[in-house]
C-alpha positions in Angstrom: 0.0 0.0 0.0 1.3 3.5 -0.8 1.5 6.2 1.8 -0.2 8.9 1.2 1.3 12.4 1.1 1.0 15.3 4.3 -1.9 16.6 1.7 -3.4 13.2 1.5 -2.4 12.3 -2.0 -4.2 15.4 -3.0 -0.7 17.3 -4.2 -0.3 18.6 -8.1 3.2 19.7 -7.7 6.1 20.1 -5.3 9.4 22.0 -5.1 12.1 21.4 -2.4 13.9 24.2 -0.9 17.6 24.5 -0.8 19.4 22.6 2.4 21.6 25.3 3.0 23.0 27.7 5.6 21.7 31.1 5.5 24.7 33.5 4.9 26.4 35.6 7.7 26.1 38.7 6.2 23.8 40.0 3.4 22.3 43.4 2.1 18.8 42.4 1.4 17.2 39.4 3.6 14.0 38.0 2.5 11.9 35.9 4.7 9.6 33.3 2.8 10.3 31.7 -0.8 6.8 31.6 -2.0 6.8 33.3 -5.7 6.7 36.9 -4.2 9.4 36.7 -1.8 11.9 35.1 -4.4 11.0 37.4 -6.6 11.8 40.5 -4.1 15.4 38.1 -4.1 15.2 38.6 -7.6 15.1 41.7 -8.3 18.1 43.2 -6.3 20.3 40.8 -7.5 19.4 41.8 -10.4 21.1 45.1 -9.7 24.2 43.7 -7.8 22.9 44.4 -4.2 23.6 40.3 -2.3 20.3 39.0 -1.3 19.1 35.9 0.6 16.1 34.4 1.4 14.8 32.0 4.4 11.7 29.7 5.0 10.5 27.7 7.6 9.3 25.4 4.9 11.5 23.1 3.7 8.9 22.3 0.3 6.6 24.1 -1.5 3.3 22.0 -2.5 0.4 23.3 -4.8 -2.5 21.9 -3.8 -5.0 23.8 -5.8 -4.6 26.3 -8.7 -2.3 28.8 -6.7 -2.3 31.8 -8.8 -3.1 30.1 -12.0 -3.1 33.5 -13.6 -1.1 36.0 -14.6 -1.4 39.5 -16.0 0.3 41.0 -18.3 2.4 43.8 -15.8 3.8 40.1 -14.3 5.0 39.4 -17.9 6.8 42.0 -18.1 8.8 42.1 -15.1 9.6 38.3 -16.2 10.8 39.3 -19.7 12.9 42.0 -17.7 14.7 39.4 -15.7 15.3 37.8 -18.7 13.0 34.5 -17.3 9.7 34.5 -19.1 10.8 31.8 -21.9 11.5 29.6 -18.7 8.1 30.1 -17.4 6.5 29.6 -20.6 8.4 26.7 -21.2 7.3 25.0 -17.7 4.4 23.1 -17.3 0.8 24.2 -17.0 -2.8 22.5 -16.3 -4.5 21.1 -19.0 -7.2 23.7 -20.7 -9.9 21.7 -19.5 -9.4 22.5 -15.9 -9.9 26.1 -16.3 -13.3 26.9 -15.3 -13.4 30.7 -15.7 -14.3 32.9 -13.0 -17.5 32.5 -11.0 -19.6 35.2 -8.8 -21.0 33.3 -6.2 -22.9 34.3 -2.7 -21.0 31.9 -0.8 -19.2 28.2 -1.8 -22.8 26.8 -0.8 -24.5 29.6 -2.5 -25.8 30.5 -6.0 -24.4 32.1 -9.0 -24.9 36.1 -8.8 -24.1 36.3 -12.6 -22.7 32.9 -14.7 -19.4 33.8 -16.8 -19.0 31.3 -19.6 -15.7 29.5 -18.8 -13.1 30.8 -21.6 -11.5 28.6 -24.1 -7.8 28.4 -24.6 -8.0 25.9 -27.7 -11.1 27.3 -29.9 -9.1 30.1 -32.3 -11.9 31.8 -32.6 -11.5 33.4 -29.6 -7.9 33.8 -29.2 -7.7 37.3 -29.5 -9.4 37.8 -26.0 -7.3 35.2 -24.1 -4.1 35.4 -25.9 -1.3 33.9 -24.6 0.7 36.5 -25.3 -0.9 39.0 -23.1 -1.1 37.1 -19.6 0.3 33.4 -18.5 -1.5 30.4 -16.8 0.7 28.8 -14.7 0.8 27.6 -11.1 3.0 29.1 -8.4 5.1 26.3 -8.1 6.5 27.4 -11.5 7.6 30.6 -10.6 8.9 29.5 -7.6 11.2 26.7 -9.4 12.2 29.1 -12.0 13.0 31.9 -9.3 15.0 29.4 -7.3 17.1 27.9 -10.3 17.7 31.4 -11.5 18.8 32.6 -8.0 20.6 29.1 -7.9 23.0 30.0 -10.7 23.2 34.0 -9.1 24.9 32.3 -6.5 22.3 34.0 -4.3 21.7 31.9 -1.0 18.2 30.2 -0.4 18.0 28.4 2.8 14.7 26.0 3.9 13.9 25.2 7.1 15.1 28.4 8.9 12.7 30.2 11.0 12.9 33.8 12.0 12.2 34.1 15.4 13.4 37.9 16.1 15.0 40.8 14.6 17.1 43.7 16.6 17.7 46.8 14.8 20.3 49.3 15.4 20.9 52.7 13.5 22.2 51.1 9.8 21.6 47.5 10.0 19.3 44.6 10.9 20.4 41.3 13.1 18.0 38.5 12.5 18.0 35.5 14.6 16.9 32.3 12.6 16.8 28.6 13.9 17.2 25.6 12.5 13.9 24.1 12.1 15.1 20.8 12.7 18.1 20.4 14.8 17.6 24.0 16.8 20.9 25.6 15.6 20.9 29.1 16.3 22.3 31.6 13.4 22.5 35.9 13.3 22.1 37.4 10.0 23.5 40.7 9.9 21.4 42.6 6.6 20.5 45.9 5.7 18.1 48.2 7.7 14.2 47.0 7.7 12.4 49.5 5.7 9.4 48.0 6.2 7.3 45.7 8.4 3.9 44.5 7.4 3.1 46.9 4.3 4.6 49.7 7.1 7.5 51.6 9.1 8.1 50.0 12.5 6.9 51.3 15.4 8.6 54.2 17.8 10.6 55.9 14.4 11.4 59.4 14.8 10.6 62.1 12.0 14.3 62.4 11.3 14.4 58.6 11.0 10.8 57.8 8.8 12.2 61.0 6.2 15.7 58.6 6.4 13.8 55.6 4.8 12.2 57.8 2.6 15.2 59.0 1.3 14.1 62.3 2.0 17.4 64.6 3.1 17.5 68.0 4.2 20.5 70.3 5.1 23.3 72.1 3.2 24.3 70.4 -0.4 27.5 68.9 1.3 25.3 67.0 4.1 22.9 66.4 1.4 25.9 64.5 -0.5 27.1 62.8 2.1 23.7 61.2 3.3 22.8 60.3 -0.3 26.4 58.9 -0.6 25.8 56.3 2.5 22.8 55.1 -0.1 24.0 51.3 -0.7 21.7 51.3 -4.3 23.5 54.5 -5.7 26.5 52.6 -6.8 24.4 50.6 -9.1 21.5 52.6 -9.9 21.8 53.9 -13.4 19.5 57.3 -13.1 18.8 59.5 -10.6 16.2 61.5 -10.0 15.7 64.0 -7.2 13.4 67.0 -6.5 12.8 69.3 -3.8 10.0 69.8 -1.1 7.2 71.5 -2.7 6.6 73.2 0.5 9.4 76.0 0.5 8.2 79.5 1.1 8.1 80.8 -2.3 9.0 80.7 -6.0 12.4 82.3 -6.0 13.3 79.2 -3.0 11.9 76.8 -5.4 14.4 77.4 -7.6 17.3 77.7 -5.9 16.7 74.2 -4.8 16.7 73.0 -8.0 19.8 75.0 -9.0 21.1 73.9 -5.5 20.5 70.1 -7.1 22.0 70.7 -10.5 25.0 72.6 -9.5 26.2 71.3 -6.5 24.5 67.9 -5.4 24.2 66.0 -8.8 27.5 66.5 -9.6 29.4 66.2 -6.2 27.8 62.0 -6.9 29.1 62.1 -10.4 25.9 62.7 -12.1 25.6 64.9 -15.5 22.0 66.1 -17.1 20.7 63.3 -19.3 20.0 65.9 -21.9 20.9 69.7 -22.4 17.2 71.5 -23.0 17.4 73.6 -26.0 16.0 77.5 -25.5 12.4 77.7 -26.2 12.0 80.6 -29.5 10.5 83.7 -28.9 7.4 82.7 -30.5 6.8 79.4 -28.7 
């Protein structure tokens, strides 16, 4: 007799989470590897800032559809990272199991409005479920393709690590993570927390929240030296800046701007993209 699964044999698809030891030291620490957390793994390392990602998990299983489908903004930041053809190239449900959407009072309620359930095999209406304007495929798939990608990033994924408490100081983060199974303690020393649950921690002064806005104020030179502490400027291609709409009047206004252009931009190494040519007398 075969044993069933921790599902009960009702699993579609599982993916198995790296053994591995969560790094010492790291500038971006993400904690879950579902599809959205690898994917916040994704894109710094995308833009050379080291990231690493824990889970208590030690497996992903799909049980049902799991974000069957995807829009076409999620597309695009797949053919950015250069890993759409992957996806595509992964493995799907069959078109039969896609049942459309349904508007329903409750699961043991009635239909508010039926929704004929779309075809992906009848041409005739492939125009209004083209494949090339959204995906359907299961989380699982993003997840494998995130972790082989991240795999060959040499960017460390570690299941089976918990996080059971974070001290912050000033600059930087220490997260304390256990072993799920054996109990081994481990410190993480990453990057300040920016946020916490869609929001700033708790107990931040205004100085501090305008910090993690990376909002500065001051003379140009302590301007400079704040944005230089920035650990993304050294691998951010553009940057853009403007000044507190709130100054007193219109002649302040622009001397921040000139303040920007003249003194701050360059002091980073920064030119003007492109030099404005004078408007004619007419215009």
């Amino acid at each position: 007799m075969t044993e069933l699964s921790a599902t009960g044999g009702r699993d579609v698809h599982t993916v198995r989470f790296p053994a591995a030891t969560p790094p010492a030291t790291v500038d971006v620490l993400v904690v879950g590897a579902g599809p959205v957390g690898l994917a916040a793994a994704v894109e710094p390392t995308a833009r050379g800032v080291r990231a690493a990602v824990v889970d208590r998990a030690r497996t992903a299983t799909l049980v049902r559809a799991g974000a069957m489908g995807h829009t076409p903004r999620a597309v695009e930041h797949l053919r950015r990272w250069g890993l759409l053809q992957r996806v595509r190239d992964a493995w799907t449900y069959p078109p039969q199991w896609h049942r459309g959407t349904r508007l329903v009072t409750s699961l043991a309620g009635h239909e508010l409005v039926p929704v004929p359930a779309p075809s992906f095999t009848d041409r005739a209406t492939a125009t209004r479920h083209s494949s090339g304007e959204a995906l359907r495929r299961p989380q699982t798939v993003f997840q494998r393709v995130f972790l082989d990608h991240l795999r060959e990033q040499g960017v460390s994924v570690s299941g089976g690590w918990e996080l059971t408490e974070l001290r912050e100081d000033e600059r930087e983060v220490d997260a304390e993570v256990v072993d799920v199974g054996s109990g081994e303690p481990r410190t993480i020393r990453a990057a300040l927390r920016m946020a916490e649950h869609g929001a700033f921690p708790e107990g931040l002064g205004a100085d501090e929240e305008l910090r993690r806005f990376h909002s500065f104020y001051g003379h140009p030179d302590e301007i400079v030296a704040a944005l230089g502490q920035e650990k993304v400027l050294p691998v951010a291609t553009d940057l853009i800046t403007q000044f507190n709409p709130a100054v007193p009047d219109h002649d302040a206004a622009v001397r921040a701007l000139e303040l920007i252009a003249t003194e701050v931009a360059p002091a980073l190494g920064r030119q003007p993209a492109h030099r404005a040519e004078p408007a004619s007398a007419g215009a």
